[in-house]
C-alpha positions in Angstrom: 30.8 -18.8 -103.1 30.1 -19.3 -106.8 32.1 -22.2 -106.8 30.0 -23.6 -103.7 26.9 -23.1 -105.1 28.0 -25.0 -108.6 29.1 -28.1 -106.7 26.2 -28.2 -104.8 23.7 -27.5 -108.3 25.6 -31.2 -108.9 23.7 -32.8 -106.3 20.2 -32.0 -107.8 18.7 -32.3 -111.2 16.2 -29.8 -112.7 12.5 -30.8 -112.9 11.1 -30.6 -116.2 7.7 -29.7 -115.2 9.5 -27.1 -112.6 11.0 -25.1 -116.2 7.4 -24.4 -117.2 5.1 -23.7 -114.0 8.2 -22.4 -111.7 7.5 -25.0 -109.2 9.3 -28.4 -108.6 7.8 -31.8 -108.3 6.0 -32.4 -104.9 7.1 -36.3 -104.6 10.9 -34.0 -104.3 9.6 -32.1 -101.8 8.7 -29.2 -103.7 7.3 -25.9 -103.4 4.7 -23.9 -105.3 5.1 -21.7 -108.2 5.1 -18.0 -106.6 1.8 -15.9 -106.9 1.6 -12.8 -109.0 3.0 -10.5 -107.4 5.8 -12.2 -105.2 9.3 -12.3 -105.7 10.6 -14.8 -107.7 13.3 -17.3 -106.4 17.0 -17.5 -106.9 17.4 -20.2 -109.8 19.4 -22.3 -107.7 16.5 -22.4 -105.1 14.1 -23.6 -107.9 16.6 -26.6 -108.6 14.7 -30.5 -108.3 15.1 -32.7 -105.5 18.7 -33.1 -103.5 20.0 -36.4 -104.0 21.2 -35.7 -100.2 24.0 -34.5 -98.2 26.2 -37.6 -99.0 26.6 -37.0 -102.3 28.2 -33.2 -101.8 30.0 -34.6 -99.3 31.5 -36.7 -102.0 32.2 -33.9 -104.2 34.3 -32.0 -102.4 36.2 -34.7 -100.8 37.1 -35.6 -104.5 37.5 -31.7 -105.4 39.9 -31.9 -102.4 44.0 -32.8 -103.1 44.9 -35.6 -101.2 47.8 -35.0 -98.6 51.0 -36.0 -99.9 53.9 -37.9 -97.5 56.6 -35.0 -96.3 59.4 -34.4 -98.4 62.5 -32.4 -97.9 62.6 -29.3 -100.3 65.7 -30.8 -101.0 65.6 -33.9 -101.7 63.8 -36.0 -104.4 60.9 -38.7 -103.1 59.2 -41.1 -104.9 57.3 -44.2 -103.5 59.0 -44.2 -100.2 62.5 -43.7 -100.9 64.2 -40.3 -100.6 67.3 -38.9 -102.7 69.2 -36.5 -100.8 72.4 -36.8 -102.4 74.8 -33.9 -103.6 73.1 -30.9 -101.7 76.0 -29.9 -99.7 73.9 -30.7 -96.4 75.5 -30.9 -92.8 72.9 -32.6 -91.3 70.4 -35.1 -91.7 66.9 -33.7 -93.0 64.1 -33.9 -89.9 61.4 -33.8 -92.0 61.0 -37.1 -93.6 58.1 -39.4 -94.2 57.5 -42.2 -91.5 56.6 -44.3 -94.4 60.3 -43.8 -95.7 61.9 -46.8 -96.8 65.3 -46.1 -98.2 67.4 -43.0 -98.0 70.6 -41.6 -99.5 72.5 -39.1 -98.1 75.8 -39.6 -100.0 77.9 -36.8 -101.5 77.4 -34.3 -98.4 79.3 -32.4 -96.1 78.1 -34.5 -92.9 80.4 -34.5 -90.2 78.5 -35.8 -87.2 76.1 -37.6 -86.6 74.4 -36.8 -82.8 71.8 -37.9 -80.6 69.0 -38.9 -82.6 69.9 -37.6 -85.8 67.5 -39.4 -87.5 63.6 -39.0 -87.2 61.5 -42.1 -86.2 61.9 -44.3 -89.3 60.3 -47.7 -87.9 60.3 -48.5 -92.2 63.7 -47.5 -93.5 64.9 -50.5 -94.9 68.4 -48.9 -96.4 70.6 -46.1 -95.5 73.5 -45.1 -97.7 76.3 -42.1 -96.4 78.9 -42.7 -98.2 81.3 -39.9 -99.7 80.7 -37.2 -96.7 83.1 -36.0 -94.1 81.3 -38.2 -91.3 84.6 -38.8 -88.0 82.0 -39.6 -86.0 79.0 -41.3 -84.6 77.4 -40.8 -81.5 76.1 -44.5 -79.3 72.7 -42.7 -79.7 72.8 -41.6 -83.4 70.5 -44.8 -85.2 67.6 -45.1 -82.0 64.5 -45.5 -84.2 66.2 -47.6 -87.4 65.4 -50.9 -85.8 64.2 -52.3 -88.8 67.3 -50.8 -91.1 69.2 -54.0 -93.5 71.8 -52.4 -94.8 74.0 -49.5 -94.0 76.9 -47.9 -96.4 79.1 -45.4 -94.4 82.3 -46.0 -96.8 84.2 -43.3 -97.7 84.3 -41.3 -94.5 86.6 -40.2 -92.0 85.9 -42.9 -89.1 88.7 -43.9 -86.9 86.7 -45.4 -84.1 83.8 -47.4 -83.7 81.9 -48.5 -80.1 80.1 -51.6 -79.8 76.9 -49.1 -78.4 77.0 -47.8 -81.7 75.3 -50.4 -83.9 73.0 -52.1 -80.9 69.9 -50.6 -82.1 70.5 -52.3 -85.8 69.2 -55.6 -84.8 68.6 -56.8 -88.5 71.0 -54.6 -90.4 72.6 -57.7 -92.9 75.3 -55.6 -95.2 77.6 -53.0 -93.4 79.6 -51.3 -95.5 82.7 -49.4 -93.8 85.2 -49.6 -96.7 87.6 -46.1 -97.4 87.6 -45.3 -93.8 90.2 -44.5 -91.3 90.3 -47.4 -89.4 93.0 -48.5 -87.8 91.6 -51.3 -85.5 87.8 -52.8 -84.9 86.4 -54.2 -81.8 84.4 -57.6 -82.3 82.1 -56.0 -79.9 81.3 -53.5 -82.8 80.6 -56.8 -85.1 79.1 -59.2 -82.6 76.0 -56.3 -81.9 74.6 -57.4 -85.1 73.4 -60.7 -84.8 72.0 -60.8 -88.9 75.0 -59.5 -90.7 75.5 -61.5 -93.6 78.2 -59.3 -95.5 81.0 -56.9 -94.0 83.1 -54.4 -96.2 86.3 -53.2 -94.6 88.7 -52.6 -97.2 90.6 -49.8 -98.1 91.6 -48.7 -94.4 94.7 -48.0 -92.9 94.8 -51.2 -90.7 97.7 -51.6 -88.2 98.7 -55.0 -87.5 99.9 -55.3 -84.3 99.1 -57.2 -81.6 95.6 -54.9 -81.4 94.2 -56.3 -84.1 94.5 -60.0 -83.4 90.7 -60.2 -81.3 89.7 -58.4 -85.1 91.9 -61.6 -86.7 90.4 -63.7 -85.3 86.4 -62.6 -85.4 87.3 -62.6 -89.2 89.0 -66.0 -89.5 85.6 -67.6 -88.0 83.3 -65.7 -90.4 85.3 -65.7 -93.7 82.2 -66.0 -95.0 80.7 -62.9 -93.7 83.6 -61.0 -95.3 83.4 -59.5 -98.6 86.4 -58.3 -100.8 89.2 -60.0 -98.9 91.8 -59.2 -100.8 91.5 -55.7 -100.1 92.0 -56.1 -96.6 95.4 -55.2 -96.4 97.9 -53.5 -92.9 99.0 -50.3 -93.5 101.2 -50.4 -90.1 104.4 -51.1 -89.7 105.7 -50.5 -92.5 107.6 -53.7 -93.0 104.2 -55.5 -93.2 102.5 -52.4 -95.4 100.1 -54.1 -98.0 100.5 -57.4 -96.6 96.7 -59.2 -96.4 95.3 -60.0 -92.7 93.5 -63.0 -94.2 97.2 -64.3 -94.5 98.3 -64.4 -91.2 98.2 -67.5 -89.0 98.7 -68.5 -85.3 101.7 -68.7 -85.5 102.1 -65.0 -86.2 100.3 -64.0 -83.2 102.5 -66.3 -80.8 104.1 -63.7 -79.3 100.8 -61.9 -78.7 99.9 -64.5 -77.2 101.9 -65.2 -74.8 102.6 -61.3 -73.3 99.2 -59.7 -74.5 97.1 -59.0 -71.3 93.6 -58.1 -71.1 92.1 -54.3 -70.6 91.4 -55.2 -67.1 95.0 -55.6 -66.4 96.3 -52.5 -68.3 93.6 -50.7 -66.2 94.9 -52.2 -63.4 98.8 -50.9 -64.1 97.0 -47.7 -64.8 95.4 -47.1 -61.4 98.1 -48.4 -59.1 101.2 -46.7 -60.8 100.4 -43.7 -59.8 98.8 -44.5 -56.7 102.0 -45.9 -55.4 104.5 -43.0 -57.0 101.7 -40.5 -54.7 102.3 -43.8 -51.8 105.7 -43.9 -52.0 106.1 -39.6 -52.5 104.6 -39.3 -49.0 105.8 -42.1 -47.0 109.6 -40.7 -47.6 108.2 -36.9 -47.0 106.9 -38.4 -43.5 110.1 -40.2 -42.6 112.4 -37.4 -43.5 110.0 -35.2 -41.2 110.3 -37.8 -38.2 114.3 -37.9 -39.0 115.0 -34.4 -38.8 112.9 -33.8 -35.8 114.9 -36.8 -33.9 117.8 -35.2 -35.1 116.8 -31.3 -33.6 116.0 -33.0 -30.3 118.8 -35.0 -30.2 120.9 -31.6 -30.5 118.6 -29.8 -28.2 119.3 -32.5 -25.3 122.8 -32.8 -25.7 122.8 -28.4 -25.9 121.8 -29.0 -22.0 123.8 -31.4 -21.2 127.1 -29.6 -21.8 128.9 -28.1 -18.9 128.8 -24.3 -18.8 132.6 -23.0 -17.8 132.8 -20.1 -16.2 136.0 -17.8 -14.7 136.1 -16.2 -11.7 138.2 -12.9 -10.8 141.5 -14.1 -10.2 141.7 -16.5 -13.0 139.9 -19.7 -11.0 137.8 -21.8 -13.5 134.8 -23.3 -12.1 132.7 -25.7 -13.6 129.0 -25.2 -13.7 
């Protein structure tokens, strides 16, 4: 209350004439000096004119701190970006700043990353994960980082990738997925980002088989898309281990070429194999049925048919 009372004594200034008669200056609205005999004022009351309610209003919202954007307890923030890195965390902090423009989460223990993950971050301009345990990423993980340009998930456990995964990123331009354990890439997963400008893939265990010639050749038309090329190197089989998938040609995908079929067809196989073993399973258990029934009535008939011998008393055979 104290404290109330000295911000508003700020607002009004002490009439000179008030300090010798007790009484403050009319044109201020004032008040006469007490008679003899009457109770004398608070000093605060017998303060000069109010400058008006504007100016306290002033005071205290400049007495008052000004809210500060959220900010993980864990993490560092300063000026929009947020340092989260090496704090052992499983999961992405929720409460972060909409005004958030850059984020590192590197050096974690981050394993998954679900459903919307991340909070509304219509500003986050960079998102770096590198060096966690991260095997996978769900198609509804990045909602809400439409605005995101670059994205380092290197040195992480992925071994698959869906084109669904990346839609939302509609002007990421660097994805780094170097130190992975990737094996093969769909183009989809590529051709979902319409502004990448630079792609990081080395350093994963690629196998170069047939699989990876849609990957081959997605690469070959964007050479310069491609960063560290050297790097890019097949793992499997192991006659063509550390031998660089920027160096094959057509010619090494001939025979790829001419038996590979498309997913349709493979689903295709996959469907009607074992609809025909089931086909073919009870066709033969309904002609083996309809067999040994012919068969039983064949022996049931001919059973009648027979001729029943029969001996009378003194020896005579007659036939029935």
């Amino acid at each position: 209350m104290a404290f109330l009372l000295w911000v508003l004594a700020l607002g009004c200034e002490w009439d000179e004439l008030g300090k010798v008669t007790g009484a403050r200056d009319p044109a201020c609205g004032g008040i006469p000096a007490p008679e003899v005999g009457e109770p004398l004022l608070p000093q605060w009351a017998a303060m000069g004119c109010w400058r008006g309610p504007s100016t306290v209003l002033a005071y205290l919202l400049l007495l008052r701190p000004l809210p500060s954007p959220a900010c993980p307890a864990v993490c560092r923030c300063s000026l929009g970006e947020v340092d989260c890195s090496e704090h052992a965390l499983r999961e992405v902090p929720q409460s972060l700043s909409t005004n958030t423009s850059a984020l590192w989460l590197g050096y974690n223990f981050i394993t998954v990353l679900g459903p919307r993950s991340f909070p509304p971050l219509p500003g986050l301009l960079l998102l770096s994960l590198p060096h966690n345990r991260l095997a996978l990423i769900h198609s509804q993980a990045l909602v809400g980082l439409g605005a995101l340009q670059e994205l380092d998930l290197s040195n992480n456990y992925l071994t698959v990738l869906t084109p669904e995964t990346f839609l939302p990123l509609t002007s990421l331009a660097t994805l780094n997925l170097g130190s992975n354990r990737l094996g093969e890439l769909e183009p989809g997963v590529l051709h979902a980002l319409p502004q990448l400008r630079a792609l990081l893939l080395q350093d994963n265990p690629w196998v170069c088989s047939c699989s990876i010639l849609p990957l081959w050749r997605w690469l070959s038309h964007n050479r310069e898309k491609v960063q560290e090329k050297s790097l890019l190197l097949c793992r499997v089989p192991e006659r063509l281990n550390k031998y660089p998938i920027m160096a094959f040609r057509n010619e090494s995908f001939r025979q790829c070429q001419e038996t590979s079929l498309s997913a349709q067809h493979y689903i295709t196989f996959l469907i009607i194999g074992p609809f025909s073993f089931m086909a073919s399973i009870i066709f033969c258990t309904f002609m083996g049925s309809i067999i040994v029934v012919y068969h039983n009535l064949r022996r049931e008939a001919h059973f009648w048919r027979r001729p029943r011998i029969c001996r009378g008393r003194r020896g005579r055979v007659t036939r029935l």
